[in-house]
ZAVO-914315 format. One line per field, with one value per residue (C-alpha): residue in three letters; x, y, z. Coordinates in nm, 2 decimals, padded with zeros to 4 digits, always signed. Each point is the difference from the previous one (the first is absolute). Example, Ala and Ser with C-alpha at 12.3 -4.5 7.8 and 13.67 -1.06 7.14 Angstrom:
2
res	Ala/Ser
x	+01.23/+00.14
y	-00.45/+00.34
z	+00.78/-00.07
This chain:
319
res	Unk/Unk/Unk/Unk/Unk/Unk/Unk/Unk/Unk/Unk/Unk/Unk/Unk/Unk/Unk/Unk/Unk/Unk/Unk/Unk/Unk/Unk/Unk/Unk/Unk/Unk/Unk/Unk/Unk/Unk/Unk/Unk/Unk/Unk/Unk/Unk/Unk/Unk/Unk/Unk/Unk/Unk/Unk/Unk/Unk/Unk/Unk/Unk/Unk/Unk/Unk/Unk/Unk/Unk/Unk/Unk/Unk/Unk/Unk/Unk/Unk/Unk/Unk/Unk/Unk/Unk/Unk/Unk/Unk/Unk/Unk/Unk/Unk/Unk/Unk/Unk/Unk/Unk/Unk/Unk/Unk/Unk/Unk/Unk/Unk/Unk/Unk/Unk/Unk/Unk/Unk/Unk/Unk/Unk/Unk/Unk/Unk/Unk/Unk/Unk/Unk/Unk/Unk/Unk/Unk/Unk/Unk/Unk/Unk/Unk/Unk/Unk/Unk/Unk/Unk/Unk/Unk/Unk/Unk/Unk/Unk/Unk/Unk/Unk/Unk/Unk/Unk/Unk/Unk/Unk/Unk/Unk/Unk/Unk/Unk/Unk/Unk/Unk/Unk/Unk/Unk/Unk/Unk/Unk/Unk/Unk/Unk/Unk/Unk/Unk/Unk/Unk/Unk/Unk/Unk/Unk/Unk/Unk/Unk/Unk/Unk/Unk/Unk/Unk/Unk/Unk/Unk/Unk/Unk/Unk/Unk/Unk/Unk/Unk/Unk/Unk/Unk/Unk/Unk/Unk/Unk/Unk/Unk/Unk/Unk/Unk/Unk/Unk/Unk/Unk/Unk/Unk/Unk/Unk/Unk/Unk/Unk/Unk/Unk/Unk/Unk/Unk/Unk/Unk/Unk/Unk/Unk/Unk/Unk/Unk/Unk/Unk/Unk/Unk/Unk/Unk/Unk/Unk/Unk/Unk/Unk/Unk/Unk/Unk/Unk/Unk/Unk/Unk/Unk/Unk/Unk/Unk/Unk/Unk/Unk/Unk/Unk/Unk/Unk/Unk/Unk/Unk/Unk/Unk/Unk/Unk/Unk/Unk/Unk/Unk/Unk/Unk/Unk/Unk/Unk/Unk/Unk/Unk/Unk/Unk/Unk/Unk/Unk/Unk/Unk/Unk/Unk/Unk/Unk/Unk/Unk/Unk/Unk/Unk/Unk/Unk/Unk/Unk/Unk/Unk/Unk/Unk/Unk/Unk/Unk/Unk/Unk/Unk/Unk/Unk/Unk/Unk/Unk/Unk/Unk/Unk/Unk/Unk/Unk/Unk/Unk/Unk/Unk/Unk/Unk/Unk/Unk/Unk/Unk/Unk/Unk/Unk/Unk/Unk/Unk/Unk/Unk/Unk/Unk
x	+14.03/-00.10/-00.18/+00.25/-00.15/+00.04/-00.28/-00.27/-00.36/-00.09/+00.24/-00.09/-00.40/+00.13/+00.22/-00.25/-00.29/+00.30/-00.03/-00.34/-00.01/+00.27/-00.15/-00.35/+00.23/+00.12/-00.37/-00.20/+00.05/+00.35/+00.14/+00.17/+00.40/+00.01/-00.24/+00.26/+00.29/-00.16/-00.04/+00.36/+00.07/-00.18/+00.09/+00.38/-00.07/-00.26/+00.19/+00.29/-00.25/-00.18/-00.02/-00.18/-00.36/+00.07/+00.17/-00.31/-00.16/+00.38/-00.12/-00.33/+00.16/+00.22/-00.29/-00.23/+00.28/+00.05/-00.34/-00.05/+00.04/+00.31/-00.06/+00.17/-00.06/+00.09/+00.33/+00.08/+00.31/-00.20/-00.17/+00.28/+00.14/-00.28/-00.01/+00.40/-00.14/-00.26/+00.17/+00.26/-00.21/-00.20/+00.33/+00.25/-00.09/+00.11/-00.16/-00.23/-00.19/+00.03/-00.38/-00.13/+00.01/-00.32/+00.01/+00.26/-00.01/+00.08/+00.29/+00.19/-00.04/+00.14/+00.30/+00.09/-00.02/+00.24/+00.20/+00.10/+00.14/+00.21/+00.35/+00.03/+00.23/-00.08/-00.36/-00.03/-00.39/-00.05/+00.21/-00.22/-00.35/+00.12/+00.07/-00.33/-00.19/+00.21/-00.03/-00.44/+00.04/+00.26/-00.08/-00.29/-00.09/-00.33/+00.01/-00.11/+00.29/+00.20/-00.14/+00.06/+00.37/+00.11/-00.23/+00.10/+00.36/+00.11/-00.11/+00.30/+00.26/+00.33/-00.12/-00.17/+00.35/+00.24/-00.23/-00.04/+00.36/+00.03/-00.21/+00.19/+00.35/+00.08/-00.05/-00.36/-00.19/-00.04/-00.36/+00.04/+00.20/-00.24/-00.30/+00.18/+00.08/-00.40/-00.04/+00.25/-00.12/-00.32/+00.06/+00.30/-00.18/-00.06/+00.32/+00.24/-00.16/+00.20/-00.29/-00.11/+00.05/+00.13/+00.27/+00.26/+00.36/+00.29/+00.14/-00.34/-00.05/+00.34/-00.07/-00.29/+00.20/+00.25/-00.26/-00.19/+00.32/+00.12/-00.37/+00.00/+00.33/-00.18/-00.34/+00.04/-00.10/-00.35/-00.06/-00.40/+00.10/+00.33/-00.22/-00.14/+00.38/+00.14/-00.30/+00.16/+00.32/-00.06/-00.28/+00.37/+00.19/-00.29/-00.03/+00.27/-00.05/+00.11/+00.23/+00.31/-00.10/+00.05/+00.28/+00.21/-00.13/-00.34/+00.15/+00.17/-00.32/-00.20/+00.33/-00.05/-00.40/+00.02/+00.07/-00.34/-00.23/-00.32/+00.00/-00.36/+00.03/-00.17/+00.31/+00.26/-00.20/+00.00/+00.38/+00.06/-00.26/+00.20/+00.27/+00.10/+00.10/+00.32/+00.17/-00.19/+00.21/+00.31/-00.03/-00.19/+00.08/+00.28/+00.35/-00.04/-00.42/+00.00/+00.22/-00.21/-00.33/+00.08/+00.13/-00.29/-00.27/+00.21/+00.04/-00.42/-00.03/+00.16/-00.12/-00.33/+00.09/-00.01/+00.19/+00.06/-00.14/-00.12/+00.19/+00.32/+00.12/-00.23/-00.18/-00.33/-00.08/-00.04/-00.19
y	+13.39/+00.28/-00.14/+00.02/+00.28/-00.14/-00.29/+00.17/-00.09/+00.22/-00.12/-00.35/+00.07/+00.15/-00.30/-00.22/+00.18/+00.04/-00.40/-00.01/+00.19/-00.17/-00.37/+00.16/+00.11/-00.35/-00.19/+00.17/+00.01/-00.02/+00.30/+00.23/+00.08/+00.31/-00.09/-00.28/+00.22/+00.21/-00.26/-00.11/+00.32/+00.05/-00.35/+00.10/+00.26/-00.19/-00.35/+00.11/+00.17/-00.35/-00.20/-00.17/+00.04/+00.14/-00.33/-00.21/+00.32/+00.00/-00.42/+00.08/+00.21/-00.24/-00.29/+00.31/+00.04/-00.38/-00.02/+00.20/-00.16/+00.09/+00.19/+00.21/+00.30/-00.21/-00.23/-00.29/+00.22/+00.29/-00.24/-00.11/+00.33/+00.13/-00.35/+00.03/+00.36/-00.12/-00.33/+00.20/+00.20/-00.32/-00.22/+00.23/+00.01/-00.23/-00.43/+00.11/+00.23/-00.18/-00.02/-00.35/-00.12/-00.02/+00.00/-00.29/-00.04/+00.40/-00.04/-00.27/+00.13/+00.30/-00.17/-00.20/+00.26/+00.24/-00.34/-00.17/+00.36/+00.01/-00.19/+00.39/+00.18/+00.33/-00.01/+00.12/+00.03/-00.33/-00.14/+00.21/-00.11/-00.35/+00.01/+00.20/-00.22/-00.36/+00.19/-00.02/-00.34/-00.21/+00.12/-00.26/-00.07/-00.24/-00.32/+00.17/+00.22/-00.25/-00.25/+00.38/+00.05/-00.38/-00.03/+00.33/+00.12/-00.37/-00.01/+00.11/-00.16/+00.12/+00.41/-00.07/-00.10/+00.21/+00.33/-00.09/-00.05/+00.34/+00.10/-00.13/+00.14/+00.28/+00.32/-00.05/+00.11/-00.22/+00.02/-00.19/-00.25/-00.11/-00.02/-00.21/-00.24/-00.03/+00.00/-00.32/-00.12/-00.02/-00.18/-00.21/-00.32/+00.01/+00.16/-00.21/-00.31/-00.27/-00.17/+00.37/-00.04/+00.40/+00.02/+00.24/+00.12/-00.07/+00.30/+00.19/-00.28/+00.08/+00.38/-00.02/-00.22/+00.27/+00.29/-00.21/-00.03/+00.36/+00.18/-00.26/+00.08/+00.41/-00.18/-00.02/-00.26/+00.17/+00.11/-00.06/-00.21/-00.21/-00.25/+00.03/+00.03/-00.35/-00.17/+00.07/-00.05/-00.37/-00.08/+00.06/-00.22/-00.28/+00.03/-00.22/+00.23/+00.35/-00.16/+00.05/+00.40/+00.04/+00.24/-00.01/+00.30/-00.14/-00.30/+00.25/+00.20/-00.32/-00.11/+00.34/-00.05/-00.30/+00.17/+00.09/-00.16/-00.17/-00.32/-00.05/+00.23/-00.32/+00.07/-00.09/-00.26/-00.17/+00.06/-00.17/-00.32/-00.08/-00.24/+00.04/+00.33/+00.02/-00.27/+00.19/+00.37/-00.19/-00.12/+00.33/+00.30/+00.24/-00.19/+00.08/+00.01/-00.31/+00.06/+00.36/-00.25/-00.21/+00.25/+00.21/-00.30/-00.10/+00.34/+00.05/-00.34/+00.06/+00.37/-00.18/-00.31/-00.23/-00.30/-00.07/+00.06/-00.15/+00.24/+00.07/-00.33/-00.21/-00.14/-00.06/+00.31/-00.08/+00.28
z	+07.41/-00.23/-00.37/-00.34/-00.15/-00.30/+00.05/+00.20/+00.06/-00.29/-00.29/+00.12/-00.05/-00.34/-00.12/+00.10/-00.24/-00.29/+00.04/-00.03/-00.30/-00.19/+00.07/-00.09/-00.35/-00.06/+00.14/-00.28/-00.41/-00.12/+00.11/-00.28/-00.08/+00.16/+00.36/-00.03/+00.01/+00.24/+00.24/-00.07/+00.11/+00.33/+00.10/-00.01/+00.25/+00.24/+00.01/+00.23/+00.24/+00.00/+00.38/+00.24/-00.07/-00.38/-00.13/-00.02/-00.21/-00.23/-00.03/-00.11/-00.30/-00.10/-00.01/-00.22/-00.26/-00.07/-00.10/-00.22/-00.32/-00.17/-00.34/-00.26/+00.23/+00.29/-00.12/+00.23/+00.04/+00.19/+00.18/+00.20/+00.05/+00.14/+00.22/+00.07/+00.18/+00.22/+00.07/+00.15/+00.20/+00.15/+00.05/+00.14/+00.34/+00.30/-00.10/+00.31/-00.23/-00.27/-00.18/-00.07/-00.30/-00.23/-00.40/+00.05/-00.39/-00.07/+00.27/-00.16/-00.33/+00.12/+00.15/-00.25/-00.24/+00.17/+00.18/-00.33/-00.12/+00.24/-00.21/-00.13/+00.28/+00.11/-00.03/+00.41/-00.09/-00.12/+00.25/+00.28/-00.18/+00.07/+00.36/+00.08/-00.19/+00.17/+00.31/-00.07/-00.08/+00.23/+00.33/+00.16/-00.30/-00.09/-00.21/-00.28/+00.02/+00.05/-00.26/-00.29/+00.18/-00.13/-00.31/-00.18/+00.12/-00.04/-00.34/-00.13/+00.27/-00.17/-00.01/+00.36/+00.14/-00.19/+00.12/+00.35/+00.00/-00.13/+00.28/+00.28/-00.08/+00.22/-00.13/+00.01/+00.27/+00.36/-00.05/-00.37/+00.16/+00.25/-00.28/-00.24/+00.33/+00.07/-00.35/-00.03/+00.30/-00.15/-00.29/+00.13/-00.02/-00.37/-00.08/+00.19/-00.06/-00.16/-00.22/-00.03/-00.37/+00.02/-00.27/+00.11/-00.13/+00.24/+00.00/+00.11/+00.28/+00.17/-00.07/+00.21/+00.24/+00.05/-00.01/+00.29/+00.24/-00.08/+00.12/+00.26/+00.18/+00.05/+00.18/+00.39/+00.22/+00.06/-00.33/-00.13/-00.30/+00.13/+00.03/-00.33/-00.14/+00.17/-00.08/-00.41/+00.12/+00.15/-00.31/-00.21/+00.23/+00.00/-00.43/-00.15/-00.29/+00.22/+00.23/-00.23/-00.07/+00.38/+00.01/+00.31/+00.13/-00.01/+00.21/+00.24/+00.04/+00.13/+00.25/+00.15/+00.00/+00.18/+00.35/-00.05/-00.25/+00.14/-00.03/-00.12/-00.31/-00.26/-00.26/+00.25/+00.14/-00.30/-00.03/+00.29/-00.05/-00.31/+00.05/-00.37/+00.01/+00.19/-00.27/-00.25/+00.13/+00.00/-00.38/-00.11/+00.19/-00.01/+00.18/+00.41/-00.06/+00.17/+00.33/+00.06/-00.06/+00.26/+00.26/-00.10/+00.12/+00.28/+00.08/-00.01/+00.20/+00.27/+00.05/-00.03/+00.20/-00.23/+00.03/-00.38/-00.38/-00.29/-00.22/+00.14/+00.06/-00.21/+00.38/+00.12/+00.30/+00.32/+00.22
């Protein structure tokens, strides 16, 4: 297999000192407007080339930049452009590459920066800052990640779910989709929590609903985040404050998943251990929720062999 000309031995060696240079730029004083713009510059060109052993080198620059103390000659503004650059070029690549996160504080600030600009349509570079910098953050993430994800994007509940809504609808990229699904994945505890004390309009809740069901229905079986993506679907089902957002695609979506669903993903487990819930779908969900509930955990039992549930028929199981 012959080598694309185009990334050599050579232009590697010389993209990799370019990256050297640049986070030596951004490591020492405060660099000035035009080495700035220079940089801007260079890093246009080099980013694209960036792969494999060049990303961590891309990550370095971004972690330079956001520490240099912002300035009149360096406005928050030019900060994050210069981050939205190298971000790109560490966070493109295949989650196998992806470089481990360090600088945890810089990284959320840069995501919520770009994700809570986001209600603005058409801003594709916004939109693409956000998923490189979710796609650092929600894969194997740590508890401190974790602990940052629910503390600062749930802050402001009713602009997290209206944009992650926006997120999900279907002219966005696949790889979007399956980031904002870790992402709510990630903070579904606190989100979908009935005592969460996580004030949110109606209308924004069965957005999200809708939003969830639509980007579902494109995941297959096998996908890397389905897993992550029913685990929000049942959280909705099992919160008596989502249940009635659940749009009947949403309910369709989870009759077709339960040919195949493992029965010890913890959100449907706790689904089916609660003998409340199948009176509480009848009152609260859409009309016919509660028939495609109940062939839906008959349905899982008996592919499981199981002789009965808690949840679909209000019963004690019997293994």
């Amino acid at each position: 297999m012959k080598q694309n000309p185009c990334y050599s031995d050579k232009i590697k060696s010389h993209i990799l000192k370019i990256y050297e240079k640049l986070t030596g730029m951004f490591s020492g004083p405060t660099p000035t407007p035009n080495n700035i713009e220079r940089a801007l510059t260079i890093m246009n060109v080099i980013t694209p080339l960036t792969k494999d052993e060049t990303i961590q080198k891309s990550y370095d620059l971004f972690r330079a930049a956001m520490r240099v103390p912002t300035s009149q000659t360096y406005p928050y503004e030019k900060q994050m452009e210069i981050a939205r650059v190298a971000m790109q070029g560490a966070y493109k690549c295949n989650k196998s590459l992806l470089p481990p996160v360090e600088d945890l504080d810089n990284i959320i600030k840069f995501a919520k920066y770009h994700f809570f600009r986001l209600a603005k349509p058409g801003n594709e570079e916004y939109l693409k800052a956000t998923m490189n910098a979710l796609c650092a953050l929600v894969y194997d993430p740590g508890t401190d990640t974790l602990t940052a994800l629910r503390d600062e994007f749930l802050a402001k509940p009713g602009r997290f779910v209206h944009t992650t809504a926006q997120m999900l609808l279907d002219n966005n990229p696949p790889k979007l989709h399956k980031v904002v699904f870790l992402l709510l994945s990630h903070v579904s505890k606190k989100l979908f929590s009935d005592d969460g004390g996580l004030s949110t309009d109606p209308n924004v809740m069965g957005a999200l609903c809708a939003s969830c069901a639509s980007a579902h229905a494109h995941l297959n079986p096998k996908d890397d985040v389905q897993e992550a993506a029913l685990t929000v679907l049942f959280k909705m089902i099992n919160s008596s404050r989502w249940l009635p957002h659940i749009t009947e695609k949403g309910w369709k979506v989870l009759d077709l998943a339960a040919h195949w669903v493992s029965s010890d993903l913890p959100a449907l487990r706790r689904c089916l251990d609660n003998s409340l819930l199948m009176e509480r779908i009848r009152v609260r969900g859409r009309p016919g929720a509660a028939t495609i509930w109940e062939n839906m955990t008959r349905r899982i039992q008996s592919r499981l062999g199981v002789v009965a549930g808690r949840a679909g028929q209000a019963r004690t199981s019997v293994n």
